[in-house]
C-alpha positions in Angstrom: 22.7 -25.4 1.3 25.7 -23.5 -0.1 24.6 -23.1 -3.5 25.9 -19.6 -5.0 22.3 -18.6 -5.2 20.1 -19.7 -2.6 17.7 -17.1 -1.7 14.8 -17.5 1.4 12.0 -16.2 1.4 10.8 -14.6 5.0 6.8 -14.8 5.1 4.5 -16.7 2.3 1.3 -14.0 1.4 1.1 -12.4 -2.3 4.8 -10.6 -2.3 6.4 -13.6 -0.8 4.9 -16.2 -3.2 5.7 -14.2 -6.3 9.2 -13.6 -5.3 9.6 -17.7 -5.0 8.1 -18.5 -8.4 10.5 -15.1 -9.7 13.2 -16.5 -8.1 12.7 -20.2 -8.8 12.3 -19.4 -12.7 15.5 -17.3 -12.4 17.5 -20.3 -11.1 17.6 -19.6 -7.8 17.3 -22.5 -4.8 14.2 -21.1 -3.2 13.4 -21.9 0.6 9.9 -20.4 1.4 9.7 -19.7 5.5 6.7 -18.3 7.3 6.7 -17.5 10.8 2.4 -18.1 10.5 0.0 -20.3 8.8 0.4 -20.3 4.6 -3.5 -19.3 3.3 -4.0 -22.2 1.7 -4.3 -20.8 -2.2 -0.4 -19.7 -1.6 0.3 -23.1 -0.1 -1.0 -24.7 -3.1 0.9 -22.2 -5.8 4.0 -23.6 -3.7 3.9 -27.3 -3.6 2.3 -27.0 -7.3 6.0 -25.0 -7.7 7.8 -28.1 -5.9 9.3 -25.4 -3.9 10.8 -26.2 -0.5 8.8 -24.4 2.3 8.0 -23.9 6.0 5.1 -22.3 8.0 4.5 -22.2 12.1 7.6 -20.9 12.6 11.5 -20.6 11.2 14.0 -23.5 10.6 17.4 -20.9 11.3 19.9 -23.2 10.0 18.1 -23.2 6.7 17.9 -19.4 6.8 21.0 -18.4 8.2 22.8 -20.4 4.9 21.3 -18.3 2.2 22.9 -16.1 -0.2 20.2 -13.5 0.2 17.1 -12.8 2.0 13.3 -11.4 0.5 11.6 -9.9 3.2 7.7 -9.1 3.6 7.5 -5.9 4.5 5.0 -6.8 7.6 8.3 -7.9 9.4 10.3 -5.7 11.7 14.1 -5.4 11.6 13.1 -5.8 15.6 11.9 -9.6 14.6 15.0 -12.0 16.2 15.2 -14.0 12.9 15.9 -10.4 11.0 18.5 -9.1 13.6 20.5 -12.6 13.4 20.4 -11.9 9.3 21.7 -8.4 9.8 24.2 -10.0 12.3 25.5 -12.2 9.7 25.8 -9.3 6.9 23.2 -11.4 4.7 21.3 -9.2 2.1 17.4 -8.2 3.1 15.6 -7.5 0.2 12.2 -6.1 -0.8 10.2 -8.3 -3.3 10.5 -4.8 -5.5 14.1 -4.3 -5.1 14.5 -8.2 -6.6 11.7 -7.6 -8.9 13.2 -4.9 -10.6 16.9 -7.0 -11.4 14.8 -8.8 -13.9 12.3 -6.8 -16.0 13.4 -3.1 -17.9 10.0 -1.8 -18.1 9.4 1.6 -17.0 8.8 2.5 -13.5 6.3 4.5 -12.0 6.6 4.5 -8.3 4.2 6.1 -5.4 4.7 6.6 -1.8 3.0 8.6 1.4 1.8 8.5 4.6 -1.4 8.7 2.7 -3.2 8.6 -0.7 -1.0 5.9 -2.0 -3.4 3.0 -3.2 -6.2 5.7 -4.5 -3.3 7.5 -6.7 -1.9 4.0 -7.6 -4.8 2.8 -9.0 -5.5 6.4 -10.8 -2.5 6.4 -12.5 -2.7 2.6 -13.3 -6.7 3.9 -14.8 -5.6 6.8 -17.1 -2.4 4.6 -18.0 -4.8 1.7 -19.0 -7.3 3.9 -20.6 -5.0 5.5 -22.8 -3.4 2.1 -24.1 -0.5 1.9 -22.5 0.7 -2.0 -21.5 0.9 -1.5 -17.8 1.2 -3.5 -15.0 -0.2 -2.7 -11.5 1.8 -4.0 -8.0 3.4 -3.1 -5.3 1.3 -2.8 -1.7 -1.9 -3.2 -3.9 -2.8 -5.8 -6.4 -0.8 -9.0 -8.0 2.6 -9.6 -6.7 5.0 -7.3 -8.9 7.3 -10.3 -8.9 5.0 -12.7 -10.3 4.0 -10.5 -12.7 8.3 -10.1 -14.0 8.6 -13.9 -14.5 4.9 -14.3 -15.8 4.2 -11.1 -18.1 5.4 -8.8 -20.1 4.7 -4.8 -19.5 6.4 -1.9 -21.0 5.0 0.1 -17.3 4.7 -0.8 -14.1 2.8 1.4 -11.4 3.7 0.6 -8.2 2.4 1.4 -4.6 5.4 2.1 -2.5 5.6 1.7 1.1 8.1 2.9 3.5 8.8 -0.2 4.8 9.8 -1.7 1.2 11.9 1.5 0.4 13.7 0.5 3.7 15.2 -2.9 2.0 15.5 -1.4 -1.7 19.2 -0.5 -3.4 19.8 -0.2 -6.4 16.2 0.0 -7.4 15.3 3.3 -10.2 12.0 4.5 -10.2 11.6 6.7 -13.7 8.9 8.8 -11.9 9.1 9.2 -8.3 5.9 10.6 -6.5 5.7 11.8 -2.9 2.7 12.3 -1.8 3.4 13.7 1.7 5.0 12.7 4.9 2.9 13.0 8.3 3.5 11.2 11.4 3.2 7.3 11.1 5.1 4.0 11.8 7.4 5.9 14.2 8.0 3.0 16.3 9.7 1.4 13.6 12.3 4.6 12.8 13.2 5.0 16.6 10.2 7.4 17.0 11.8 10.1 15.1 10.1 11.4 12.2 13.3 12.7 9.8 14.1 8.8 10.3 10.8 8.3 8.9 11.1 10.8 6.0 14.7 9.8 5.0 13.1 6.3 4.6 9.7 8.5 2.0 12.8 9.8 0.4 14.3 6.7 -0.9 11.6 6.5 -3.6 14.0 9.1 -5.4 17.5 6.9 -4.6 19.6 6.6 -8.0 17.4 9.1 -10.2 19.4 11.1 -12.4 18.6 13.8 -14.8 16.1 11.5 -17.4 13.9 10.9 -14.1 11.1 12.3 -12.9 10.2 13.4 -9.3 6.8 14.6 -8.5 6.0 15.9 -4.9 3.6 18.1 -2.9 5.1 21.3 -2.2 2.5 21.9 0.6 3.5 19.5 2.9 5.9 20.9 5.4 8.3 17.5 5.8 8.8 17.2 2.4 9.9 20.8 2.1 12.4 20.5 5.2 13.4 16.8 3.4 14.4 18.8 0.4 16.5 21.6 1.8 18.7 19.0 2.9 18.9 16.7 -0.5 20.6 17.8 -3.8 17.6 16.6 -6.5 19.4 15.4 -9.9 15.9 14.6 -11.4 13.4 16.9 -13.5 10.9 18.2 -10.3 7.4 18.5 -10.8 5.4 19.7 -7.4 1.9 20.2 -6.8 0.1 22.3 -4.4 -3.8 23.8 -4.1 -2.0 26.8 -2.0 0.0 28.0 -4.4 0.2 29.2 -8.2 3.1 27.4 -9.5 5.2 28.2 -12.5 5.6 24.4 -13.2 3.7 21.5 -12.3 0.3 21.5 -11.0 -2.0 23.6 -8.8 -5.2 24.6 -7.8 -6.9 28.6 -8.6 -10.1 29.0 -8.0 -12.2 25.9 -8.8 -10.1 24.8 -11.2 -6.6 22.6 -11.4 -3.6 23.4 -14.3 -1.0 21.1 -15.0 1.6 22.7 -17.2 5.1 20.9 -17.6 6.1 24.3 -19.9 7.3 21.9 -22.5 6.4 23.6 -25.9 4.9 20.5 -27.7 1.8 19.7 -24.8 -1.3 22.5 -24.1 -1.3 23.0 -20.3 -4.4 20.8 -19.0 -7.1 23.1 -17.1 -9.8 20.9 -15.6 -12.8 22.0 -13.0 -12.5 20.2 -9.9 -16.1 19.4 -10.5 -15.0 17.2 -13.3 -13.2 14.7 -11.0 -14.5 11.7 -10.0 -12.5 11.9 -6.9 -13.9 14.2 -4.5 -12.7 16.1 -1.5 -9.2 18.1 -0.8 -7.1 15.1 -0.5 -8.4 13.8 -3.3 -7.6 17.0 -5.5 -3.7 16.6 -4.4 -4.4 12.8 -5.6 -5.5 13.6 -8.8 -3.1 16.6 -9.5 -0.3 14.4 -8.8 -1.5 11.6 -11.5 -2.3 13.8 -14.1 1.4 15.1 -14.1 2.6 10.9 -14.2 0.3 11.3 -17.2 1.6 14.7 -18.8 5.0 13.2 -18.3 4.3 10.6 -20.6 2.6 13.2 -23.3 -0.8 11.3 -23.0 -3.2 13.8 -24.4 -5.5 15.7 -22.7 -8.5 14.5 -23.5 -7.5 11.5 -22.7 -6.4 12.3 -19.4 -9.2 14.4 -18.4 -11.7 11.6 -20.0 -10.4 9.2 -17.4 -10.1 11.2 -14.0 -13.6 12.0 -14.7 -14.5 8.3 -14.9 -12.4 6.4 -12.2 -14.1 4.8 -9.7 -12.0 3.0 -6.5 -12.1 -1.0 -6.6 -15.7 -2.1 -4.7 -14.9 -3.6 -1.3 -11.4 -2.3 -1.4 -10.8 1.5 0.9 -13.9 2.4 -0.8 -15.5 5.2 0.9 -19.1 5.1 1.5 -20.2 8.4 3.1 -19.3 10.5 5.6 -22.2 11.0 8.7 -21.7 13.7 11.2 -18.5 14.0 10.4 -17.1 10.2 10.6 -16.0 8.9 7.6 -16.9 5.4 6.9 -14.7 3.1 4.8 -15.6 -0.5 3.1 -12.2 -2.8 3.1 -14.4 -6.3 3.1 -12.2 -7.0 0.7 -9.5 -7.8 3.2 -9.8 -11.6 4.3 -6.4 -11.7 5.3 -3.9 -9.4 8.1 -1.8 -8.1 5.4 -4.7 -6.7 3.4 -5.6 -5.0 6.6 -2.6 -3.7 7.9 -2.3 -2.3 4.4 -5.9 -0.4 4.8 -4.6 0.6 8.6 -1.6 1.8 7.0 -2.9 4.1 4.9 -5.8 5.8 7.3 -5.4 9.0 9.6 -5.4 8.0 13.4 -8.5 8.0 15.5 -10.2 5.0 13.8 -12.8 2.4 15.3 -11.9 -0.8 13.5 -14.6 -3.7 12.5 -12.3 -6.6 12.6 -13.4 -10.1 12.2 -15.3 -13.8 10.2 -13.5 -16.7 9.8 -10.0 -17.2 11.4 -8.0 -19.0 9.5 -5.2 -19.5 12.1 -4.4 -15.3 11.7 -1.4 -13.8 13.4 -2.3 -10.5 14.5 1.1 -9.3 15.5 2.0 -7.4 12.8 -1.0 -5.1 13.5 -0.3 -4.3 17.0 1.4 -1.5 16.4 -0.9 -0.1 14.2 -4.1 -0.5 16.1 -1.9 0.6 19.5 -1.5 3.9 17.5 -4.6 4.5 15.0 -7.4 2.6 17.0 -9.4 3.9 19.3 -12.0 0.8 19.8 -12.7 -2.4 17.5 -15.9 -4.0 16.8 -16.0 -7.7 16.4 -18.3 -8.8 13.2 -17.9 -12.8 13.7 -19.4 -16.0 15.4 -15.9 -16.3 17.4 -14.3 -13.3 18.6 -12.0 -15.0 21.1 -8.4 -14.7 19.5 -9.6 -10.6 18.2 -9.5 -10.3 22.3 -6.6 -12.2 23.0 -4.6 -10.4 20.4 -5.8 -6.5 21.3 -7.1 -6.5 24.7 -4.0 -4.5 26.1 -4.1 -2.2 22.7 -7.3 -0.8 22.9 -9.6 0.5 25.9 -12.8 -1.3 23.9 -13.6 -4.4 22.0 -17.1 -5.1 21.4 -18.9 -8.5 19.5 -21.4 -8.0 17.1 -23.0 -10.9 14.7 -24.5 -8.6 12.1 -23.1 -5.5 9.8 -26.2 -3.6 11.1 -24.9 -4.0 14.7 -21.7 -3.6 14.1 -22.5 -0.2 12.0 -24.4 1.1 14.6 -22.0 0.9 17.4 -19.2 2.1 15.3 -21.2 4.6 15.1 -21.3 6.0 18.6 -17.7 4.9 19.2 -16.6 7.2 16.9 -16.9 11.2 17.0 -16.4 13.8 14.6 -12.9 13.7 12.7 -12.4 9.7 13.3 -13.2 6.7 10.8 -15.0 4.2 10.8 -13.0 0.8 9.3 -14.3 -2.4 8.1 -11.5 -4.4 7.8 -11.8 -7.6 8.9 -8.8 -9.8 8.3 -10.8 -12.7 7.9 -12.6 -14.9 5.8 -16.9 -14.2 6.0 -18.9 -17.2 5.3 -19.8 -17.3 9.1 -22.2 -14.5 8.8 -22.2 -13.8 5.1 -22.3 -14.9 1.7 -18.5 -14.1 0.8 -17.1 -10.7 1.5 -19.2 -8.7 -1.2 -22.4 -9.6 1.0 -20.4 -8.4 3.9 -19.3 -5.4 1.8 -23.2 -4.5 0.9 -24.6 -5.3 3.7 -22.3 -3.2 5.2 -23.3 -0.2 2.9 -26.5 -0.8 3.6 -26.4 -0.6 7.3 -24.0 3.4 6.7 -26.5 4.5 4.6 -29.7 3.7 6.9 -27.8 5.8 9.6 
């Protein structure tokens, strides 16, 4: 097991598999070990691979020997196997920060509390519309690792999470955005928050003066984060409270984004003409349309396509908002990591619909999450039994439902004003659906009879 470059793999969903196929075609001896149950379509990409791997829990001699370690970003630095790595001074890795050794396209790299995924796959639009060859990965889409040993793309956008900043290095992003930095995933930083917004600034680590950083001068952390940094890259902020010299920001009802560079027209848009509506939305867009004046796309173009972009369907697609709740369709997620990515990215205060067909899930890695965001969950499945197992100490209610009309309507008074309500389910849905666009639309259906 001493080879000069044997790398494991900790945990076997869409980052980990595309970092063994990366690193297999690279040369590496790969060792693939999961502390859960492999889905079975990432079992299959492996033993179709002949690589060596494990699931149900962690062979430590095996581990202990490699070279190097990738490491989802679902695991904790608390996790025993991860302190006994750190003990041993082995490299922990991001899939992105081994990704990135082994392509030299572009990068264009987003982070935030929130925002991220909707300003991802903005960006990755307007890119696409405009003919650029780009590819999308990161927290959101195919593995950005499978993507380097598979294809070939002169851009990549990728959604950045603080958890994968935490095991990137040497890593460059070429444009950096920061979309802003509010309380979240403290338990992880030693519940202080400037650990937590060193670990948002990393997404600027190595830049120099060809880079680009774009950040949101409104928000108060990132303005105390950059007193205390010296910025080598060109700066870009945005902000709808201010009229900026540089950058991009809101007057009236209508957003400019001037980079003062003597060959582009400023852009001047109505907020009407967005397809992205509300406040949050408006910081969202301002900050892709600068990614896209960066990179001297023309202004029709850019205008054409934030006025035609429409989220993925079952994927944090927002539905409507009644009396004040906010109601958001993630059927899309079958699996835990798709939902503690949509958990991840939401405001506290939400009531979460969880639930379908168990495929031997782990809920672990969202205990934390749901202990901080979630205020009550609503079961949507035959058998609810490991949902209370898992969160019956997290949360004051759990409730089983066996239809998206019941489970809609007691969301529904769960929640109050302010709060959201989440499906998410983490599981399969052929119990009680179709496949996870029925549950998707049947969900719909049920928020818009409200």
């Amino acid at each position: 097991m001493q080879d000069r470059k044997y790398i494991v793999i900790l945990g076997a969903g869409e980052s980990g598999v595309g970092a063994a196929l990366l690193a297999q075609k690279q040369g590496y001896q790969v060792f693939v070990s999961d502390m859960g149950s492999i889905a079975e379509k990432y079992g299959v990409e492996l033993v179709d691979a002949k690589i060596d791997f494990e699931q149900n829990g962690h062979t430590e001699e095996k581990i202990l020997s490699a070279t190097e370690v990738v490491k989802s970003p679902g695991i904790s630095d608390k996790a025993p196997i991860i302190k006994k790595l750190l003990e041993k001074q082995i490299p922990i890795l991001s899939e992105i920060e081994f990704a990135g050794r082994y392509t030299d396209a572009k990068m264009i790299c987003i982070t935030g509390s929130n925002g991220k995924s909707t300003t991802t796959m903005l960006i990755y639009h307007i890119l696409k519309d405009a003919g650029i060859n780009v590819g999308l990965g990161g927290n959101i889409g195919k593995s950005f690792a499978k993507q380097v040993a598979f294809d070939t793309y002169d851009y990549y956008v990728l959604e950045i999470s603080s958890f994968m900043l935490d095991n990137m290095y040497t890593f460059k992003a070429d444009i950096a955005v920061l979309l802003n930095i509010t309380p979240d995933h403290l338990d992880r930083y030693d519940y202080k928050m400037e650990n937590y917004a060193d670990s948002k600034f990393r997404i600027i680590q190595n830049q120099g003066k060809k880079d680009v950083f774009i950040y949101c001068s409104d928000d108060k952390e990132i303005q105390s984060g950059l007193l205390k940094r010296r910025i080598t890259s060109q700066v870009f902020p945005f902000s709808i409270e201010t009229n900026l010299n540089e950058g991009a920001w809101l007057e009236g009802q209508k957003i400019t984004i001037n980079l003062n560079q003597k060959t582009q027209e400023p852009l001047i848009m109505s907020i009407t003409e967005l397809a992205l509506q509300g406040k949050h939305n408006i910081y969202n867009s301002m900050a892709s349309g600068i990614v896209a004046k960066v990179l001297e796309l023309r202004n029709e173009s850019i205008r054409n396509s934030m006025g035609s972009f429409s989220n993925i369907e079952h994927r944090l697609e927002h539905v409507a908002k009644i009396s004040g709740i906010d109601f958001i369709n993630d059927s899309k997620a079958t699996n835990v990591n798709s939902t503690w990515y949509a958990l991840e990215s939401m405001p506290a205060q939400v009531v979460l619909i969880l639930g379908g067909v168990d495929k031997g899930n782990d809920y672990n890695m969202l205990k934390d999450l749901v202990r901080n965001k979630v205020k009550g969950i609503v079961c949507l499945g035959k058998d609810n039994k490991r949902i209370h197992e898992a969160f019956e100490d997290d949360v004051e209610v759990i409730v089983n439902t066996f239809s998206a009309n019941e489970a809609v309507q007691i969301a529904y008074h769960m929640a109050k004003k302010g709060d959201t309500v989440l499906l998410s389910p983490a599981c399969a849905s052929f119990d009680l659906f179709k496949n996870y666009e029925d549950r998707g639309n049947q969900f719909k259906k049920a928020v818009m009879e409200l």
